[in-house]
N, C-alpha and C positions, 0 to 999 in steps of 0.2 A: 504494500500500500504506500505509494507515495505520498511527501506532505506538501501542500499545495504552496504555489511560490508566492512571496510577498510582493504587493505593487502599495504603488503609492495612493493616497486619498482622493479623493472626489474634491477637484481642484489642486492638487497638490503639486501637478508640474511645473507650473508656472511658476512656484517654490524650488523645485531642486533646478531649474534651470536658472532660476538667481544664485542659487548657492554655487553651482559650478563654473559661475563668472563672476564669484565673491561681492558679490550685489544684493547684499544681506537686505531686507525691507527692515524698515523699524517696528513692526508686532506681526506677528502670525498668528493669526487665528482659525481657532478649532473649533467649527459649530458642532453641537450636541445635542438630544435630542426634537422636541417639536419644532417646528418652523426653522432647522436647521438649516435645509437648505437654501429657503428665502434668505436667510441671516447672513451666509456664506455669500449669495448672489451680492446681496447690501453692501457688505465691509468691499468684495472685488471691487464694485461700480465708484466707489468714493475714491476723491481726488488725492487722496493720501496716502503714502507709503505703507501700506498694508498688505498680506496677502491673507486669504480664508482659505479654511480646505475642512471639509464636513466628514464627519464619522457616522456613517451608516449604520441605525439601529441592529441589521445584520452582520456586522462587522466589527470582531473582537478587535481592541486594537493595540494585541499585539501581533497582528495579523497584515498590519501596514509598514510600508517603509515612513519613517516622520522626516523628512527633509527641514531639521528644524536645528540644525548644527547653528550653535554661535547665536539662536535666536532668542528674541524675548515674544515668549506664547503668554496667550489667551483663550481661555477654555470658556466658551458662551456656552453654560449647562443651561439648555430649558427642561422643561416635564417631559416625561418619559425613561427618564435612567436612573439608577441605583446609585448612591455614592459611591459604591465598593469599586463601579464601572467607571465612575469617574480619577478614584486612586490610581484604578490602573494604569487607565490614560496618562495621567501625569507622571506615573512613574517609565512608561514608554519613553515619553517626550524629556526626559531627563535622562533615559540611558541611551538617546537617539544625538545628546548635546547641546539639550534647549540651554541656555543660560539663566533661566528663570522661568516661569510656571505659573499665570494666575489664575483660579478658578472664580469665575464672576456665572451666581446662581441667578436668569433672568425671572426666575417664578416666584421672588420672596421682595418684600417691603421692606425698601432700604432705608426707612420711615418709620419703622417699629425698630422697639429693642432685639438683641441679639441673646441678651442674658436677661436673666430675673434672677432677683434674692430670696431663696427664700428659705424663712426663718427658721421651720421646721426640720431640717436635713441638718447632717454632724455637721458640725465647728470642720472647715475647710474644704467643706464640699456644699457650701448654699449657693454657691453661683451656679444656674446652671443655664446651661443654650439652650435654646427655647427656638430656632429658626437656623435656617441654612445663612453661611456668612459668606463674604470672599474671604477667599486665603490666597496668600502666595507660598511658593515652593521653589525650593535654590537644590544643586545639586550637594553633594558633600564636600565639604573642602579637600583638599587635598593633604592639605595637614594632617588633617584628623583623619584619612584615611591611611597614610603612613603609620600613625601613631599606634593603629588599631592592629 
């Protein structure tokens, strides 16, 4: 049984055809779940150094080549995916040579709290997340992976 060969994303050559003429864009972004594709069409059409490339709800992605060496990504998570789906992703895109990793959740109210206190739970554990956040993600230093 062969294992099937990896190709790049939906949009994504227009990415590694910059990267192999070191004509890095300044953000790449990775649409995810609904409206992903509209999302990816949007960020291509804009006058700005951007490039998009969408992750197909059928498509594991470690399953993709991520043409995203030297970049700073962008992970537009709408509805329709797991976080676990979305770790993954980000952990791709960091052993692929993203320089950075932001997860921006478009389904949650950046208008409400992230956290609530509350009084009832032990001494160091009442804060608690209450909604999906952005986060960023770096790869490891190199330091500290020498040291390990």
């Amino acid at each position: 049984m062969s294992t099937p060969e990896k190709k790049l994303p939906p949009f994504g050559k227009v990415l590694a055809d910059r990267q192999r003429f070191k004509n890095l864009p300044f953000l790449a972004v990775v649409c995810v779940g609904a409206d992903a594709w509209a999302n990816a069409k949007h960020w291509n059409g804009l006058p700005n150094d951007c490039t998009a490339m969408v992750l197909p709800h059928d498509m594991p992605p470690a399953s993709v080549i991520w043409p995203v060496s030297r970049c700073t990504c962008l992970i537009e998570w709408n509805t329709g995916l797991s976080s676990s789906l979305i770790i993954e992703l980000v952990k791709c895109l960091l052993i692929a040579g993203a320089e950075q990793v932001t997860v921006r959740p478009l389904f949650v109210d950046i208008n409400t709290p992230a956290v609530e206190y509350d009084p009832g739970l032990p001494v160091g554990n009442r804060w608690r997340q209450v909604r999906e956040m952005i986060r960023m993600y770096y790869p490891p230093r190199k330091e500290a992976a020498r040291a390990a």
